[in-house]
C-alpha positions in Angstrom: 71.7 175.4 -15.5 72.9 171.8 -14.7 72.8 169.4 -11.4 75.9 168.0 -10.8 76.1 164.9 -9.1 78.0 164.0 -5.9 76.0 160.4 -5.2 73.3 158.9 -7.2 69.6 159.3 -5.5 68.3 156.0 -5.5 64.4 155.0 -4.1 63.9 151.9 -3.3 60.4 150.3 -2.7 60.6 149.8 0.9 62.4 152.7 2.0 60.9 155.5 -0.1 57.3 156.2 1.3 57.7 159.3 1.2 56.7 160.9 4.9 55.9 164.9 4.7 55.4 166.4 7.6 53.9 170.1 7.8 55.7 173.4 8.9 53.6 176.4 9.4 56.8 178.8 10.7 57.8 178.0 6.6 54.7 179.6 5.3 53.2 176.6 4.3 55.5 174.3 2.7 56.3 171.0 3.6 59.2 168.9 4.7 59.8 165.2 2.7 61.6 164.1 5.8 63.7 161.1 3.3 65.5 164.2 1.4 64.9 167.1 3.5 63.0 169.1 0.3 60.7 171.9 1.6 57.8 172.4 -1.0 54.4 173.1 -1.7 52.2 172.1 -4.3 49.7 173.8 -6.3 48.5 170.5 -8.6 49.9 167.4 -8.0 48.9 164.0 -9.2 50.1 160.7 -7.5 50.0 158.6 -9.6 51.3 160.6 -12.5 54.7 159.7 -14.4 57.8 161.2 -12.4 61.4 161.7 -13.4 64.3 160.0 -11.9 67.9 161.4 -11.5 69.3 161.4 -14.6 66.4 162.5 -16.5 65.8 165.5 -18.3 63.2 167.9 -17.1 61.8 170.5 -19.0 60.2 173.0 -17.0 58.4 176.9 -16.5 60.7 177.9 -13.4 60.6 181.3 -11.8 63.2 182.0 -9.2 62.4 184.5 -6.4 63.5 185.8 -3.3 61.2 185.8 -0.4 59.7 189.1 -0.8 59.1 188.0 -4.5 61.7 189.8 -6.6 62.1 187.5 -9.6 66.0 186.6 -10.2 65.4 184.3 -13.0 62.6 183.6 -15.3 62.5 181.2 -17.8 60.4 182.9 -19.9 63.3 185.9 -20.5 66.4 183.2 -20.5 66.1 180.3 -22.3 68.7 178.2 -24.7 68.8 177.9 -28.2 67.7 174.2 -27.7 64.7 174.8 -25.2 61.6 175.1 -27.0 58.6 178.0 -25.9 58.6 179.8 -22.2 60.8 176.3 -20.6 64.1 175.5 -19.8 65.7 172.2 -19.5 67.1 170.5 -16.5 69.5 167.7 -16.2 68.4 165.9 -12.9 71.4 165.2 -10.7 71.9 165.7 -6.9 74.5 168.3 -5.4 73.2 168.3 -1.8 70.2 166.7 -0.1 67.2 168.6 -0.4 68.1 170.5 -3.6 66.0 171.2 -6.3 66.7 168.3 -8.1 64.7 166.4 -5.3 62.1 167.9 -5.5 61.7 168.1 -9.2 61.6 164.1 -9.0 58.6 164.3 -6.4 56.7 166.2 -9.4 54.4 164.7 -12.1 54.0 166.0 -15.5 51.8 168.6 -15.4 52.4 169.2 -11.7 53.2 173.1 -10.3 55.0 173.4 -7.2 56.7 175.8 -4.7 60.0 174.9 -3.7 62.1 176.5 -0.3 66.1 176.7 -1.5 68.8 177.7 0.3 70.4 180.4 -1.3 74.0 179.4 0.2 73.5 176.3 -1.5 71.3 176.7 -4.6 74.3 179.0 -5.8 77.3 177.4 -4.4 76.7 173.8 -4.4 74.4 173.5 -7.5 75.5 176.4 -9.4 79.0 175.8 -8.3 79.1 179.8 -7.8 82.1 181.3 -5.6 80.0 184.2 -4.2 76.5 185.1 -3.8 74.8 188.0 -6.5 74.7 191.3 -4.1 71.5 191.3 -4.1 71.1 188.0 -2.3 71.9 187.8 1.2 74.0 185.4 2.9 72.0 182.4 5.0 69.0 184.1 2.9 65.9 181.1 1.8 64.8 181.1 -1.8 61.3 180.1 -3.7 61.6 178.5 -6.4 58.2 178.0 -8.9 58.4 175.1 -11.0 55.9 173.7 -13.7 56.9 170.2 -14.9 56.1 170.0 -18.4 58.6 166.8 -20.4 60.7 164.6 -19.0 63.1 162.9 -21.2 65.6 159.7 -20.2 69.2 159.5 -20.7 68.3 157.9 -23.7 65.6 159.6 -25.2 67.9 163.0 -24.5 70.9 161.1 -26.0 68.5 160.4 -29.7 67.5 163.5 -29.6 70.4 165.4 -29.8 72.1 162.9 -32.1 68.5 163.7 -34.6 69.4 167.4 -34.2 73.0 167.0 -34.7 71.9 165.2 -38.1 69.4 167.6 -39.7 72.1 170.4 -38.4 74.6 168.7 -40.7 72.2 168.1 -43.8 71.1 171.8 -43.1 75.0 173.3 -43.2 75.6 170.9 -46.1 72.1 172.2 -47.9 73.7 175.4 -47.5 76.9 174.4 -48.9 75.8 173.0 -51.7 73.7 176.5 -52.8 76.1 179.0 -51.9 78.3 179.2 -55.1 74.9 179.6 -57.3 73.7 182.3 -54.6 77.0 184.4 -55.2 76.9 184.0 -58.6 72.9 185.0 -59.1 74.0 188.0 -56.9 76.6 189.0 -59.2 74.7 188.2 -62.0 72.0 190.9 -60.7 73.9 193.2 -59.6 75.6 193.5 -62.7 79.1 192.8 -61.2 82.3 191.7 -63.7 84.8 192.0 -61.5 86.9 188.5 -61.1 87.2 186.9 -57.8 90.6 187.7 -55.9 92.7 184.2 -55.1 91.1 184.3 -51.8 87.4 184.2 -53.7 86.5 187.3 -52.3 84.9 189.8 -54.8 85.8 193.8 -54.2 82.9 195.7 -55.9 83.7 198.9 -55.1 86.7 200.5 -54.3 87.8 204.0 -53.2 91.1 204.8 -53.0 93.0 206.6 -50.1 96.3 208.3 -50.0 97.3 207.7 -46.3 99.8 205.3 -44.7 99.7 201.8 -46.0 99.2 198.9 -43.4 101.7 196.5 -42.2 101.3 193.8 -39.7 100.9 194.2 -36.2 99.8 198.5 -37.2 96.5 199.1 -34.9 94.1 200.3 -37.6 90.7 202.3 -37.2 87.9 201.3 -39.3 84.3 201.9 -40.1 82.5 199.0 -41.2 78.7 197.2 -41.7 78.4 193.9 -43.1 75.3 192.8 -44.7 73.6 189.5 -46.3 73.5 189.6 -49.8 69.8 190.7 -49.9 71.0 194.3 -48.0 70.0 192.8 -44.4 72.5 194.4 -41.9 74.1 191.7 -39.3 76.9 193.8 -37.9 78.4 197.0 -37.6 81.2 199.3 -36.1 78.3 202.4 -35.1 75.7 199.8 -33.4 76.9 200.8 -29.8 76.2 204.4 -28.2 79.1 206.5 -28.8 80.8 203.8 -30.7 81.4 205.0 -34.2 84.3 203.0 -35.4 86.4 199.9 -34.8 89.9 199.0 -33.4 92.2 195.9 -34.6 95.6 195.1 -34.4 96.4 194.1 -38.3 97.5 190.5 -38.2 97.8 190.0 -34.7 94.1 189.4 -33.6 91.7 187.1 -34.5 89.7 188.2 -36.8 87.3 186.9 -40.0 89.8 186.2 -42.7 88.1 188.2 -45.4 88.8 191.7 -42.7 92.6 190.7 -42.9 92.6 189.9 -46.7 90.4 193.0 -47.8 92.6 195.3 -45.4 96.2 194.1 -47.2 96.2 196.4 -50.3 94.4 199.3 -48.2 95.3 203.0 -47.7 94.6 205.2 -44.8 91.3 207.1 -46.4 90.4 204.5 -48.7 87.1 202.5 -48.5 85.9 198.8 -50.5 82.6 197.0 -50.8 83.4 193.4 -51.0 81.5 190.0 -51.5 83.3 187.6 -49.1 82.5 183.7 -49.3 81.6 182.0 -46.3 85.1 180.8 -46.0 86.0 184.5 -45.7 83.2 184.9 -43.1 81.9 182.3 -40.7 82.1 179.4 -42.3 80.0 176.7 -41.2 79.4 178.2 -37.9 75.3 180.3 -37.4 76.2 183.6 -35.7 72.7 184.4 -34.1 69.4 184.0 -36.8 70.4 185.7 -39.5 73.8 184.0 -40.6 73.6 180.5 -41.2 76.3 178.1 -42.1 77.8 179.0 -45.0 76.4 182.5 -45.7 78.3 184.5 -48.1 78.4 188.1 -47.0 79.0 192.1 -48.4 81.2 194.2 -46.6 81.4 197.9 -46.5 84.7 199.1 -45.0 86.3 202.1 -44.6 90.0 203.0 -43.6 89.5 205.6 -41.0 93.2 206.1 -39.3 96.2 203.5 -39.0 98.8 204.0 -36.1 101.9 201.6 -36.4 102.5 198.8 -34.1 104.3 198.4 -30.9 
């Protein structure tokens, strides 16, 4: 969820006090008459350190509409990169009297109750074209907001730069370990079979006597990929009613290691096989159980192949 900006909020000394004025038709909230923010707040400290447009905000949000069905919680949606029950806010102002406002009248620690405009919450701040059905056109909405962090350009700016650099000595960690890994796998697994010029190694192999695959042939398959310690990641039976998988041989993205493993393959035939990471993901993580450069086994069975189009 990001605020973009249309014109940079700027207080100045002599024109910012800050004059509230109460409105008891809005159940309680407030007005800030310089940016038109309607809020009410359940701890607030003066003199406590605020955040400025710009900033980063990390915050416990709960979005509801007026007769309190939650839409969003950041306690059930949350990015890899925001840490505990919070989500992270870049500070920049779409309209006046947006949440972005009002999150710079908080102090760390503060909790507050803020009155959105639905109509504009989601098209000028979410840049949405419609409304969710559920919300109603002209509708208000209450936003809950617990300001926990705030972090500057800067500080946001070292921060991801720190991550980006123990993500690269992680990926290159695991670089560095996967050849011994495949190989101690082998090694206890009892496996002699050579690696194919691809590296990938086939450990089992069933043959079929149905229609060979050519490019472009739709095939059916039945598949479940694993780490190399058994953990399943993936398969073609995960989904209700979903039993097998459909790809177009050649003409689909695809791992490389599906493609390469499917090119000496029969209709009926079946192959365990050890694909490297270059086979696999590579150095991208795929969720929390593949990392960058994670070798894995592949079970995969031939069910039907249909020729192409």
């Amino acid at each position: 969820m990001k605020f973009r900006v249309k014109k940079l909020f700027v207080l100045s000394v002599a024109a910012t006090a800050m004059v509230a004025c109460k409105n008891p038709s809005k159940g309680g909230f407030e007005t800030d008459s310089a940016t038109g923010v309607q809020f009410h707040f359940f701890n607030h400290a003066d003199n406590g350190t605020k955040p400025q447009m710009g900033d980063y905000a990390e915050v416990k949000l709960v979005l509801k509409t007026q007769k309190d069905s939650v839409i969003f919680s950041s306690t059930q949606h949350k990015n890899p990169s925001d840490s505990g029950n919070t989500i992270r806010l870049h500070l920049k102002e779409p309209y006046k009297g947006c949440l972005a406002q009002g999150i710079t009248m908080m102090s760390i620690g503060d909790s507050a109750s803020f009155m959105l405009s639905a109509d504009s919450l989601y098209h000028k701040t979410f840049h949405a074209t419609n409304l969710p059905p559920s919300i109603q056109p002209g509708s208000m909405l209450v936003c809950n907001v617990k300001l926990v962090k705030i972090e500057s350009k800067e500080e946001a700016k070292a921060e991801r730069e720190k991550r980006m650099q123990e993500r690269e000595a992680m990926m290159e960690k695991h670089k560095a370990v996967e050849d011994s890994i495949i190989k101690k796998y082998l090694a206890d697994n009892h496996v002699t079979a050579k690696p194919e010029a691809d590296g990938m190694y086939i450990l089992k192999d069933e043959k079929g006597k149905g229609k060979g695959i050519k490019e472009g042939d739709s095939v059916e398959i039945k598949y479940t990929a694993m780490l190399l310690d058994g953990t399943i990641v993936e398969q073609s039976d995960h989904g209700a009613g979903r039993t097998t998988y459909f790809i177009s041989y050649k003409k689909e993205p695809q791992l490389p290691g599906i493609d390469d493993a499917l090119a000496n393959m029969k209709e009926g035939e079946s192959v365990k096989a050890l694909f490297p990471s270059s086979l696999a993901f590579g150095k991208q993580q795929q969720g929390l159980l593949i990392e960058p450069y994670t070798p894995l086994v592949f079970d995969i069975s031939v069910v039907k192949v249909k020729p192409g189009m």
